[in-house]
Each structure stands twice: as C-alpha cells, then as structure tokens.
C-alpha positions in Angstrom: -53.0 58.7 -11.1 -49.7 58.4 -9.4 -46.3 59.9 -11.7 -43.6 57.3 -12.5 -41.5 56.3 -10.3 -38.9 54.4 -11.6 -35.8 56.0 -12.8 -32.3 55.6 -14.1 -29.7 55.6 -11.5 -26.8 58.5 -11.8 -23.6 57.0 -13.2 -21.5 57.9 -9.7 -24.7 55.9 -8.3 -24.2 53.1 -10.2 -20.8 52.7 -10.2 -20.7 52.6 -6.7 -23.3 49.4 -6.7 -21.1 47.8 -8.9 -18.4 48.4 -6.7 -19.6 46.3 -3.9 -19.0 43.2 -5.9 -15.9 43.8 -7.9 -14.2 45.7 -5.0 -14.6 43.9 -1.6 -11.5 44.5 -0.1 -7.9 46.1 -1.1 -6.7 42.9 -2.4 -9.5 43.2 -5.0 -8.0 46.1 -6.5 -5.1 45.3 -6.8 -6.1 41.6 -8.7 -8.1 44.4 -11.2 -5.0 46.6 -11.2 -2.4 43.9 -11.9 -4.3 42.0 -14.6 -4.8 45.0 -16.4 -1.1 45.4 -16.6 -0.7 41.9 -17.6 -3.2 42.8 -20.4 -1.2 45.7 -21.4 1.8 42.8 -22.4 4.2 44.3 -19.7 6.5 42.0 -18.7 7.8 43.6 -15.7 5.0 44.9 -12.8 5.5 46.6 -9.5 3.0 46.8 -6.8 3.4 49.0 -4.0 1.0 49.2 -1.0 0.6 51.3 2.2 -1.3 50.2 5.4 -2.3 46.8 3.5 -4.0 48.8 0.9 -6.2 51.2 2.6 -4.0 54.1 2.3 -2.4 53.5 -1.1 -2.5 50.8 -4.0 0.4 51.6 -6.7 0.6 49.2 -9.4 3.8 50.5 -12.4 4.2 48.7 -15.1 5.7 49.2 -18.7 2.8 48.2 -20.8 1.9 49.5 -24.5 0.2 52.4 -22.5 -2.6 54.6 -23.3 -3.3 57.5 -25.7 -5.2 60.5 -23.8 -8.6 59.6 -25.0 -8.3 55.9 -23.6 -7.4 57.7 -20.3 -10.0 59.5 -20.1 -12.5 56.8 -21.3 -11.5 53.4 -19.4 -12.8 55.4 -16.5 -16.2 54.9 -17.9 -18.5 51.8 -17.5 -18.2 49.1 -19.5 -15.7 50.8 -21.7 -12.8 48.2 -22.5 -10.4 47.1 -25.4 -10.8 43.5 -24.6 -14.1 42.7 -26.5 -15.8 44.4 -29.5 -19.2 42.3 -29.8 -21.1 39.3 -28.0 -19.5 36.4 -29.6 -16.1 37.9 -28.3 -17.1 36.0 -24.9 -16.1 33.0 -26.4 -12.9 33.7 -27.4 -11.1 35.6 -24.7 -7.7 35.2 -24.0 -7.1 37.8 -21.6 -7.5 38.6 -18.0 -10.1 41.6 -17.9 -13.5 42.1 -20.1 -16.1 43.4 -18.5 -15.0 47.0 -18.3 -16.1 48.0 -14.6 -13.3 47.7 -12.5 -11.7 50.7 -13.1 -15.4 52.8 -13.1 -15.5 51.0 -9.7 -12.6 51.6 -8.2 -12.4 55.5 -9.1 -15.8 55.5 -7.4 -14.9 54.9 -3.9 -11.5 56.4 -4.6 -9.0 58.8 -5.5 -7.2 57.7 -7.9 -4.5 59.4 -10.4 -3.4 57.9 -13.7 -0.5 58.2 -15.7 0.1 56.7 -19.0 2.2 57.1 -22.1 2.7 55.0 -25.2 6.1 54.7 -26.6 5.1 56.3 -30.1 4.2 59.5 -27.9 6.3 61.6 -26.8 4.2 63.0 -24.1 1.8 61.3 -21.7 -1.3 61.7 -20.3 -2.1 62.4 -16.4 -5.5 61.9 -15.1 -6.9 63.1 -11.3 -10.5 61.1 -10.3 -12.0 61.5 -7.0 -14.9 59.5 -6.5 -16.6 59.4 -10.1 -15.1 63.5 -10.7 -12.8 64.0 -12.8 -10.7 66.5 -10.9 -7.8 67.7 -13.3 -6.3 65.8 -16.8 -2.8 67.4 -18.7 -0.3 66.0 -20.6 3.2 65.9 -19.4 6.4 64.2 -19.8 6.4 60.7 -18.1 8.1 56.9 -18.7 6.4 54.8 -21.5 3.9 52.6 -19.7 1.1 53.0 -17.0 1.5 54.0 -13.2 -2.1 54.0 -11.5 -2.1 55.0 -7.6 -5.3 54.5 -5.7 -5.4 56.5 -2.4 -8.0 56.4 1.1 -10.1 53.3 -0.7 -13.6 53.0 0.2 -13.0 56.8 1.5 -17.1 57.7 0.7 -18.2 54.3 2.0 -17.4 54.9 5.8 -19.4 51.3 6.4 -17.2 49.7 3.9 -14.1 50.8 5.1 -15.0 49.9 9.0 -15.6 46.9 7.9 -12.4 45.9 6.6 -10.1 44.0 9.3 -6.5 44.5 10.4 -3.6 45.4 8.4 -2.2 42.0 8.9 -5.4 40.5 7.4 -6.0 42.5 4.7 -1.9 41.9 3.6 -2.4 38.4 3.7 -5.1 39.0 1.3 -3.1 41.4 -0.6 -0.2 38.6 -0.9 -2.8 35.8 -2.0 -3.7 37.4 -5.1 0.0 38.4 -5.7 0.7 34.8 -5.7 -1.9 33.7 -7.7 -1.0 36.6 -10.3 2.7 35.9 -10.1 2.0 31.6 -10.5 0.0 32.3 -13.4 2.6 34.4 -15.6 5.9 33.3 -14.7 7.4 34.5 -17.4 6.6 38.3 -16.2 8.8 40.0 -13.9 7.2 40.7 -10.6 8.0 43.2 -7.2 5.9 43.6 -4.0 6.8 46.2 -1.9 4.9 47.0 1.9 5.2 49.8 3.8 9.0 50.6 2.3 9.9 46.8 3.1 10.7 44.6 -0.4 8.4 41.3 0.1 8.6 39.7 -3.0 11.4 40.4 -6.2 10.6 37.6 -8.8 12.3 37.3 -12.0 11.3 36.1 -15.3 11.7 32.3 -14.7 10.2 28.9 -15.4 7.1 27.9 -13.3 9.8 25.6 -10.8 11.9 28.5 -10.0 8.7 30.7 -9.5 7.2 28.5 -6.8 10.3 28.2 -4.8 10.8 31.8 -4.8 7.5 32.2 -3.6 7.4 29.5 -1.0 10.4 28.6 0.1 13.7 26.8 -0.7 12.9 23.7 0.9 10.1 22.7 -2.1 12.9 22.5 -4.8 12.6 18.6 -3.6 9.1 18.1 -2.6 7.7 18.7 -6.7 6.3 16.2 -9.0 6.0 17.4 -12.7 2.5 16.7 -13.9 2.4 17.3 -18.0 -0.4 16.3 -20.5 -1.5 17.1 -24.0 -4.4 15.7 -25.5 -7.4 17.0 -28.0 -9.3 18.4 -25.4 -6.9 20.4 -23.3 -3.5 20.1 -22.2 -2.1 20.0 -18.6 1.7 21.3 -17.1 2.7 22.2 -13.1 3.4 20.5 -10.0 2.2 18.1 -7.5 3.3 17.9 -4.1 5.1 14.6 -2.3 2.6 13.2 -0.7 5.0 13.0 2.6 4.8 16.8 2.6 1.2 17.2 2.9 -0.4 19.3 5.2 -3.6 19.9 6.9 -5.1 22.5 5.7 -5.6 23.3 1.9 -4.1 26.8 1.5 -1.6 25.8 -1.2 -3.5 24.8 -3.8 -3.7 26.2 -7.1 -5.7 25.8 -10.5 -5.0 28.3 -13.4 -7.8 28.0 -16.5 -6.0 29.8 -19.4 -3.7 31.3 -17.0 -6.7 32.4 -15.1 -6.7 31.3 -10.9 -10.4 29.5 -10.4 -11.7 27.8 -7.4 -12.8 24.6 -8.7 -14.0 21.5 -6.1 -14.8 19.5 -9.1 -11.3 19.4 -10.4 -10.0 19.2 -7.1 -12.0 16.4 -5.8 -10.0 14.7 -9.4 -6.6 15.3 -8.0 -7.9 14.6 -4.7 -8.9 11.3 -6.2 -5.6 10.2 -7.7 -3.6 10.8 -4.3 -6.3 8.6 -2.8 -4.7 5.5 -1.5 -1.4 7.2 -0.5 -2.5 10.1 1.1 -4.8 10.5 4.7 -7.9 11.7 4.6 -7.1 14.6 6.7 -4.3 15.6 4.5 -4.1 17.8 1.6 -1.3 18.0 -1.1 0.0 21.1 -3.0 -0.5 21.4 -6.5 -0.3 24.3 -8.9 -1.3 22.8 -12.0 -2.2 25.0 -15.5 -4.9 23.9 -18.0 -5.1 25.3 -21.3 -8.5 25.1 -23.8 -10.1 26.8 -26.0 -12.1 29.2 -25.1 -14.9 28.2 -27.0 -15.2 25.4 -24.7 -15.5 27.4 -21.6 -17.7 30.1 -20.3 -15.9 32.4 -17.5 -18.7 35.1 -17.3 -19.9 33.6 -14.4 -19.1 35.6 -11.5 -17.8 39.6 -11.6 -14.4 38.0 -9.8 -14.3 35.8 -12.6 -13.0 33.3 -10.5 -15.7 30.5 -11.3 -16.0 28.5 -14.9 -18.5 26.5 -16.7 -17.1 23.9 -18.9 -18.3 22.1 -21.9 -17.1 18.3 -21.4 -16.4 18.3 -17.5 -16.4 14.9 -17.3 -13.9 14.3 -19.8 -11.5 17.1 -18.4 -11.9 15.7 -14.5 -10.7 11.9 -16.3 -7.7 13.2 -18.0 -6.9 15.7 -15.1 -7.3 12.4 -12.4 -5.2 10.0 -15.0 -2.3 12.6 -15.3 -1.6 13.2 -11.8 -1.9 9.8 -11.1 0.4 8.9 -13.3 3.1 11.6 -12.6 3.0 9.6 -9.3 3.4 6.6 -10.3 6.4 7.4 -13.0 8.3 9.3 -10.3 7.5 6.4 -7.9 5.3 7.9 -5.6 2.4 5.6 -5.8 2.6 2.5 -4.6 2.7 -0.4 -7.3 2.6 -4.3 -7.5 5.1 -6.4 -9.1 3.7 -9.5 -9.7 7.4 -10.8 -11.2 8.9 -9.9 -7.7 8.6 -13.5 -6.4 10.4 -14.6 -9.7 13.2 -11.5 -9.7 15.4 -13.7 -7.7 15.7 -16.8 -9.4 18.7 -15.4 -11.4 20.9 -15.7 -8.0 19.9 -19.0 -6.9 22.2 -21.7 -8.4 20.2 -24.9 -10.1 21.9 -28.3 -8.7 20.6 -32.1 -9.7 18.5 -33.9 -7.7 21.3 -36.6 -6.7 24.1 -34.0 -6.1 21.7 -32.7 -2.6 23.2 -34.2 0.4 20.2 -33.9 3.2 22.2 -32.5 6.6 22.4 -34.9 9.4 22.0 -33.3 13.0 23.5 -34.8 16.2 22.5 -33.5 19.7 23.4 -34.6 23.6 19.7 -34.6 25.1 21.2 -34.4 28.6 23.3 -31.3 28.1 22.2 -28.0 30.0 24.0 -25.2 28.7 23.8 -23.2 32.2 25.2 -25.9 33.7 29.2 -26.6 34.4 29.1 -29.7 36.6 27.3 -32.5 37.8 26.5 -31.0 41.3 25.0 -27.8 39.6 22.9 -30.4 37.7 22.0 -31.6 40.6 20.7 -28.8 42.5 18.8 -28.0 39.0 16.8 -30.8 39.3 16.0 -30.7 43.5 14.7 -26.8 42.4 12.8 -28.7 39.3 10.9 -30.7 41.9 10.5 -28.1 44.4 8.4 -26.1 41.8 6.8 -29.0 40.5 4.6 -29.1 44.2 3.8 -25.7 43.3 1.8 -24.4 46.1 1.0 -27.8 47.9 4.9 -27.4 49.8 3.2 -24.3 51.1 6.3 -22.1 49.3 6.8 -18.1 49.5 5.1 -15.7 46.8 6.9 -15.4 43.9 8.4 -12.3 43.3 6.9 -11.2 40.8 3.5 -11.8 41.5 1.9 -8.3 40.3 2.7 -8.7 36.9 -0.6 -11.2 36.9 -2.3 -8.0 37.4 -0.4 -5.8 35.3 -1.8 -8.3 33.0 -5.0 -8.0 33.6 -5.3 -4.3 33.7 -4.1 -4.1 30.2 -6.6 -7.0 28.9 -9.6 -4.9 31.5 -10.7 -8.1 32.2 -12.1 -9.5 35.4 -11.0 -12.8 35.3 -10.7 -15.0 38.3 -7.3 -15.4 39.4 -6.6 -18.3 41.5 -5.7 -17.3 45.4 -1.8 -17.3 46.4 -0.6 -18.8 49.4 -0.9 -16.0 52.2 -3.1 -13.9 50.6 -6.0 -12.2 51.4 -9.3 -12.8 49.5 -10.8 -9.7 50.8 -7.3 -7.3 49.4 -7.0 -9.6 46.2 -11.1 -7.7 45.5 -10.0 -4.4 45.7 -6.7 -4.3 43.6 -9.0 -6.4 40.9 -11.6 -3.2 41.7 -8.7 -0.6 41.1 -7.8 -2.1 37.8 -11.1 -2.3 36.9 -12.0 1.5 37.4 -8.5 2.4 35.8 -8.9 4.1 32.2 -8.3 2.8 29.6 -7.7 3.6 25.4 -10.1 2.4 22.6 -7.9 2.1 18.9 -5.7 5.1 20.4 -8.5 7.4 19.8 -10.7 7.6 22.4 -10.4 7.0 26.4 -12.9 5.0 27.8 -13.5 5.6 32.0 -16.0 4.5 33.9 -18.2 6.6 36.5 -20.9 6.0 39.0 -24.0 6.1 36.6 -22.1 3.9 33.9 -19.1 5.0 31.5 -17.8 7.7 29.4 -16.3 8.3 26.1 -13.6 11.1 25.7 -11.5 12.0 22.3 -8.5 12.6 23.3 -7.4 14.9 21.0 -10.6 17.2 21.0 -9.4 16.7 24.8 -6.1 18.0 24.3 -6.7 20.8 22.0 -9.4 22.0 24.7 -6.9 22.2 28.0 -3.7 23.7 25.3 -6.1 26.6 24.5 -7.2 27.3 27.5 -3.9 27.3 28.7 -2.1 29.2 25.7 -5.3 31.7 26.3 -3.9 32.2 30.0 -0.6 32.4 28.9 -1.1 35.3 26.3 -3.0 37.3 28.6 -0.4 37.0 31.5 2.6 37.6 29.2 4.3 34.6 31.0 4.4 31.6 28.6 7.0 28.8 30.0 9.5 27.8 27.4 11.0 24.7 27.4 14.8 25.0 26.2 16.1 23.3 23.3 19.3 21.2 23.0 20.3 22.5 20.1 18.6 25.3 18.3 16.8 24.8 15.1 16.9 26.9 11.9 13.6 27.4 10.3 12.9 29.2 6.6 9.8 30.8 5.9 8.5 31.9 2.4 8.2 35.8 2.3 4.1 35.1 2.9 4.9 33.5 6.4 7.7 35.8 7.1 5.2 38.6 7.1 2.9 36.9 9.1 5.6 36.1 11.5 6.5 39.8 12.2 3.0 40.1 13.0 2.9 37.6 15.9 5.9 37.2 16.8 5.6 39.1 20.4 2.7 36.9 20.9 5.0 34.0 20.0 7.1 35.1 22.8 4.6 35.3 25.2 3.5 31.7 24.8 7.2 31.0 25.5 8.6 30.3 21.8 12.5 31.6 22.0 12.8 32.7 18.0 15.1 35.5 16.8 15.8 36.4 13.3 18.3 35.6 11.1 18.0 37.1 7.7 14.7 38.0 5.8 12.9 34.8 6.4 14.6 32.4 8.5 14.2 32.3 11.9 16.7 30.3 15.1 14.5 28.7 17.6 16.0 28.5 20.6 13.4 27.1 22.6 9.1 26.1 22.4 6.3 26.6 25.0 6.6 24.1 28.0 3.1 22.7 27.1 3.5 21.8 23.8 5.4 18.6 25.4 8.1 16.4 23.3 5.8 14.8 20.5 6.9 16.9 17.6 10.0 19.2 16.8 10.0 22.6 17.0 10.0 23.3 12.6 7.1 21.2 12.9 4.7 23.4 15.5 5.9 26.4 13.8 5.0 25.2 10.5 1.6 23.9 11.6 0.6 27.0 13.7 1.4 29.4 10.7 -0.6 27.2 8.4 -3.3 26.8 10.8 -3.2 30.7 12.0 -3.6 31.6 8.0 -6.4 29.0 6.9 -8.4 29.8 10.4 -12.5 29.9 8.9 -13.3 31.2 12.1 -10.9 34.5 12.0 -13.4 36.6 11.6 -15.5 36.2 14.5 -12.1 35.5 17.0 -9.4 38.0 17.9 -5.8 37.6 16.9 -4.6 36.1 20.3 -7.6 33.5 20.3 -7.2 32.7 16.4 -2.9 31.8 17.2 -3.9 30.2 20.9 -6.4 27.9 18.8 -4.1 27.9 16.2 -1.0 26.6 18.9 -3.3 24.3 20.4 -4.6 22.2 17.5 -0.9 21.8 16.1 0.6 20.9 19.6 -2.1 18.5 20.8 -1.6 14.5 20.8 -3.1 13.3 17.5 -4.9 10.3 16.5 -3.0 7.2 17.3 -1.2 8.3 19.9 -0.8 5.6 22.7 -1.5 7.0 26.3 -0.6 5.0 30.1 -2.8 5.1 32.8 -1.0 8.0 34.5 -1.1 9.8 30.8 -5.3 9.3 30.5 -5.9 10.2 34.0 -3.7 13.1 33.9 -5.8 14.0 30.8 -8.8 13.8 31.8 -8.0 15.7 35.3 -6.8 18.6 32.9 -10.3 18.4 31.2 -12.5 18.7 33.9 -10.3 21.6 35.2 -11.4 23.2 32.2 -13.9 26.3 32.0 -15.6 24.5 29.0 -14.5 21.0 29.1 -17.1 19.3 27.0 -17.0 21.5 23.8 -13.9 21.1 21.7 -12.6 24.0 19.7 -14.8 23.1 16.5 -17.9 23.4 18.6 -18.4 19.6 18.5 -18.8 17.3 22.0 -15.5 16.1 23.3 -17.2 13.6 25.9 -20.4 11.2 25.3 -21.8 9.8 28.5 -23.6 6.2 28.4 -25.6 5.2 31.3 -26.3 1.6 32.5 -29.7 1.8 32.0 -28.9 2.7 28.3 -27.0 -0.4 28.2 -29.8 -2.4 30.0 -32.0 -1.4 27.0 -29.5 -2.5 24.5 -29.2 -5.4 25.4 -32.8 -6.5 26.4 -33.7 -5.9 22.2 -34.4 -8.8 20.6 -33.1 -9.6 17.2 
C-alpha cells in the first residue's frame, strides 16, 4: 500500500501560484494598487514608481483607511470587504473582489503598509516580506493609505529576468494609468517616475481628462456619443474620422467604469464608421457603458478585464446606432438630400411662356482669329495644303514625333505604328522593344516588369518598407543618418505618454538623421527629417506615425529597440497605396530591392514579389471553359 500523496499546499506556496496570473508585470500591481484606492472612495491618488516599477511601486491616497485588524488581514487570501456571500457577484459595483491581489503581491515582495482612518487617532504600520510578516506598530500617520512595494518579483529570479526594459515596462505602467484615470475622472490623479512629474490630472469632466492625457490638439477632433435606454446607457467620445490612425492603441471601453477588451463591441463601433472610414484605419473612442450588474458576469478572468453579457446582441445594436448617429448629428457621416435638386428653386425667377425671347446668334464663317490680313490668310491656307499631302510631298519629321511613343509606353501596347518618312524600320523595333520592357504600375499598387522567363509582380510598398529598413538599420548602426533640412521648422506636441517614449529614443532619432530639440515638457522643434524618408509627408506626420507604430509594435518582444523604431520609421516613411510612380521612380525601386539582403520578404514576413512564368500563362490559357 502506497501512503497519500496529495497534500495541501503552504499558504506562501500558494500565494505565489496565484501570483503568476494576477501579477505579470509591474503595471499589474499597480492596476491592483490603484483600484483599491479607488475602492477606498479617495478622490485624490498618487502613484510613484522607480526603475518602471521594479524597484518601487508607491501608490498614497486619502481613502477611509484601515483599522489595525484589516491591516493585518487584507494580507490574507481571499480576505476582502467587497463581497459578503455568492449572490454578491452579481451586484458589484466596485473595482476589486476577489481578495488575492494583495496576498499576491506581498508574496513576491516587500511591501510596507500604512493606514489610518480619520476616526483614529493613530494608524497602523505593517512590514511583509514575501508572505512574513516582519514587524506591525501603530504610529502617528495622515488619514488614508500609503502602500510601497519594493524589489518585485525579488524570490522569483525567473520572473523578474523575464521582465523587459524600463522603457517597456513604463509604457505599461502608463497604460493602465490611463485606463484608471479615463474611467474616474472625477478623481484627482498624479504619476510621478524616477523624480520626474508625468502626469498631474485634476478632478474634471471626461473632455478635459482626455486632453490632458493626450494632448491639446484632440479638444477639436471629439464627437460626443450619449445614450440612455432600458437596457444600458452610453456617454464619451468618438474620434473624427479624418484623425484616424493606423494602429488601434487609443481605444477604450469602460463596463461600469471597469476598462475591458471587448472585439464584439468594437467590431459595433467599427461597424458604424464603416463607409467613412478605410479599412486600414482605426478611430479613437473612449466610450462608458453603464448596466446593471445583474446583467453582467465579470468573474471571468483574474484581470477582470473580460465580461460576459446577458443580451449582447441588443447592447452591440444600441452601441452601433449611437455612434452612428453622433456622426451623423455632428455631420460627420455622409448623408443624402433627396430635396437638394429642389433647394434652388426659390432663386430662380418664374417668367411666362410668351415673355421668353429665344437669342439669335450671328457669326462671320470666314473669320480667323490668328489672322490680321489677307496675306497671312493666305499663307494659312498654302500651309493647310502643304499638310493636307501629308507624307506623299516627301516632308521633314515632325517635331514632335516621340510623343507617339510616349503614348504608347503609357497604354504598354504594341501597336503598329505606321513608318515616317526617313526612318528606319529596323530602329523604329527596338525603341517599340524598350517601351515594351519598361515597367510599368497596376491600380498604383503593384509594379508589373517583365524578365526573361515571363513577368513579375512587386508591391510597392512592402517594397519600400523593405529597402527604408534596411537602410534606417545601417543608419543606426553607423551613427550617421542623413538629414534632410527643413525650410522652416515645425513644432510638434506630444501627450506626456509619447513624451516619455520620446526621451527614450530620442538619440536614436538623431542617428537616423531627425534634427528635434525640446521645447518644454512635451513639445518638440523639428528642425530637419532623415534624407530617406523623401518629400511625401511632413515631418508632424512621420513623427506621429513612428511613435504610434514604435508603441503598438506585436513583434517587440522578439526585436531589439533599434530594429523595433528602424521598422517602426520605415513602415510610416514608405510610399503607400495609391501612390503614382514614373518609369525612372519603379526602376529605381526595384534596383533598391534587389540590392537588398532580403528582398523578397517584406517586414510582416509576407512575399513582396510573385514571379509568373510563360509556361504558367501557356496553361492558362489552353483551359477550356
């Protein structure tokens, strides 16, 4: 007989399991450490961070606080005010519930509490390191909670290794700040970095909160979306669809003030931009539904970012209805006016039919308007007949003979062109041959050029992106970027998210050959933009696309920092779809490409040339139907 061998886990065990999926990264904590506040009813919360969390999380707010027992016991698993009983699941209001992200966090931490109620007159001070409680005493502190967690993950060295640069991790850290900060505008809110004030938001209305978080310049690019019905009710903001960008970053859904990741509700506001927007594009949105409770179920997922609904259906119809027709009120969408033909009748003035005088028109038929006497007329007509015989009189070749062929190099046709007088049969062949062989551009997407064995396809912005990042690769590793000097330099203003990020890369910016210096907190003077990046779009422009880009890069993990912004560069620089390109433009192009060290992958892994071959053709054609 074998003994038993399963047993219950030790609590410093477990709480470290638990750990790995409500506290993946820094930013994790402090989403657990904010709502909490939040919870608490403070309406003013500080965050502070060191080394983008790893070194020290410090979330102060002034909350109702805790007595010394609830000190001591929210340390514990599953211990939490939020619920009493199962049916409480279905009624919850508040951010937390589940009672194990603070058992979590003090397991992989150390972490030191300090709490007071305003009724007390002292407050409570509690020391954990990793599951231990090291030291708890009373003493005399501000009415609220201050929570510091220090060396994160410091008894997980595989954890911790695994976490990626500061950079990375802040961006993290400032995603969930602004999803926090979106959700409760009417809470005071302060991010501080390293000793460097990011973020100071006042209370305010959700308008004022999303410019202060991104930027001045979207005070004009909001639509109000509101809706109340029996099922839920809808406020926030949609974009203009003329500021749309490509990527999806700035997209937000709040469930009773709760940030979820829903594609079913976005694919509904996807819908109602639908004939106004490109596919490629997506528009901003923060848009904040309230319902009951009861018709929801949000423990899903220990981030709690994912939520079951009731009547889905019914909430992806009114949410689809209600952007739409924000659009439409604030004419955004496009709309028909069938009376439009009719508007105009009020400024046309009725006569009767016998008071219309029809206009009589007199003309000389032999007057020439180029033409000042009768021996000028008279040379006119002897050059009339002389042109008349054509090339029976034997006369010289016109002077602008090649435009026949400029003709037929843009139709790529091999028409037969009827012989000049004096020319050569054999040297008439090859410049038809020339043109033939030129390349040319199919719906200014793809360049079509023929070869030996038959044709090829290229796209010629999978093209372009290829030979920018190769070069912008180069460029970054030599330190010696070309910069192309503007005319006249252009201010640019960042929201404190992308003013961070710009401090990061900034001396890679300069290597690539961007001229930017700083003028305040977030706005920068650009003085000048790489040399490559050629005259198809301003300078706000790249920046703005290779910040967005460089932030919503899937592939950062498995790229370093120089490749992610040299990819990043290259797919904002490079000529986009409907583009027209000359023949000196393609072949250029496609010269670049094969210079390449990998010309026929693009940067998404995906072919950027497709060969055919005239015996592909052949077969083609000699199907039967």
């Amino acid at each position: 007989m074998t003994s038993d061998i399963i047993q219950l886990l030790p609590d410093a065990v477990a709480n470290q399991i638990a750990a790995g999926e409500v506290v993946q990264r820094p930013a994790s904590a402090v989403k657990e450490l904010v709502e909490n506040a939040i919870d608490a009813g403070a309406d003013q919360i500080k965050l502070i961070v060191k080394d983008a969390g790893k070194s020290l999380i410090q979330v102060i707010d002034n909350g109702c606080g805790m007595s010394v027992t609830d000190a001591r016991l929210c340390f514990e698993r599953h211990a939490t005010s939020k619920i009493r009983k199962a049916e409480d699941l279905f009624a919850i209001r508040t951010m937390g519930f589940r009672g194990e992200a603070m058992a979590s966090i003090a397991a992989i931490a150390h972490v030191e509490l300090r709490s007071r109620r305003v009724e007390d007159e002292l407050g409570t001070i509690v020391q954990i390191e990793g599951s231990t409680v090291i030291d708890q005493y009373p003493e005399n502190i501000p009415a609220g909670t201050n929570i510091c967690i220090k060396n994160l993950f410091y008894n997980i060295p595989a954890r911790r290794n695994f976490l990626k640069s500061n950079a990375v991790e802040m961006r993290h850290i400032i995603d969930e700040f602004q999803r926090v900060a979106l959700a409760h505008p009417e809470i005071s809110f302060s991010l501080h970095s390293d000793g460097n004030e990011v973020f100071r938001l006042p209370k305010e209305v959700l308008k004022q909160r999303i410019v202060h978080l991104f930027g001045n310049n979207y005070n004009q690019r909001l639509v109000p979306v509101e809706e109340d019905t029996t099922i839920l009710r809808i406020q926030g903001f949609v974009g203009k669809p003329e500021f749309a960008k490509k990527t999806r970053g700035e997209q937000f859904f709040f469930v009773n003030k709760r940030f979820v990741k829903d594609p079913y509700l976005n694919h509904a506001v996807m819908n109602a931009f639908e004939d106004i927007l490109p596919s490629d594009s997506y528009p901003f949105y923060v848009l904040c539904i309230d319902i009951d409770p009861a018709k929801i179920d949000i423990n899903v997922h220990p981030t709690k970012t994912e939520i079951k609904y009731e009547d889905e259906k019914s909430i992806y119809a009114i949410l689809r209805s209600a952007v739409k027709r924000s659009l439409g009120r604030y004419n955004i969408a496009p709309t028909l006016d069938f009376d439009q033909e009719t508007s105009f009748n009020h400024m046309i003035s009725q006569k009767p039919l016998d008071e219309i005088q029809v206009p009589t028109i007199t003309f000389n038929p032999s007057f020439n308007p180029f033409e000042s006497d009768g021996a000028s007329a008279a040379r006119t007509s002897t050059r009339s007949a002389d042109y008349a015989l054509g090339f029976e009189k034997k006369s010289a070749i016109p002077q602008n003979w090649d435009t026949l062929y400029q003709i037929t190099e843009q139709d790529n046709t091999a028409q037969q062109l009827p012989l000049l007088p004096d020319e050569d049969p054999e040297e008439k062949d090859d410049i038809k041959t020339s043109v033939v062989k030129q390349p040319f551009q199919l719906h200014q997407r793809y360049i079509v050029s023929q070869i030996h064995s038959g044709f090829m396809l290229i796209d010629q912005q999978a093209a372009h992106e290829r030979i920018l990042y190769e070069q912008f690769v180069e460029h970054l590793e030599r330190q010696q970027g070309l910069s192309q000097q503007s005319l006249f330099p252009q201010t640019i203003e960042l929201s404190n998210a992308d003013a961070v990020l710009m401090q990061e890369i900034l001396p890679d910016l300069q290597s690539l050959g961007f001229q930017l210096r700083p003028f305040g907190k977030t706005t920068y003077i650009v003085d000048g933009i790489p040399a490559d990046v050629g005259n198809h779009l301003n300078e706000t422009t790249v920046i703005e696309q290779l910040l967005e880009d460089f932030k919503n890069n899937k592939d950062e993990l498995k790229m370093s920092k120089r490749e992610n912004l040299a990819k990043s560069l290259a797919r904002s620089a490079a000529l986009k779809i409907g583009t027209p390109l000359d023949h000196a433009s393609m072949a250029d192009l496609i010269d670049k490409l094969f210079a390449c060290a990998v010309p026929n992958i693009s940067l998404q892994g995906k072919p950027i040339i497709i060969t055919f071959t005239l015996q592909e053709l052949a077969e083609r054609f000699a199907k039967t139907l």
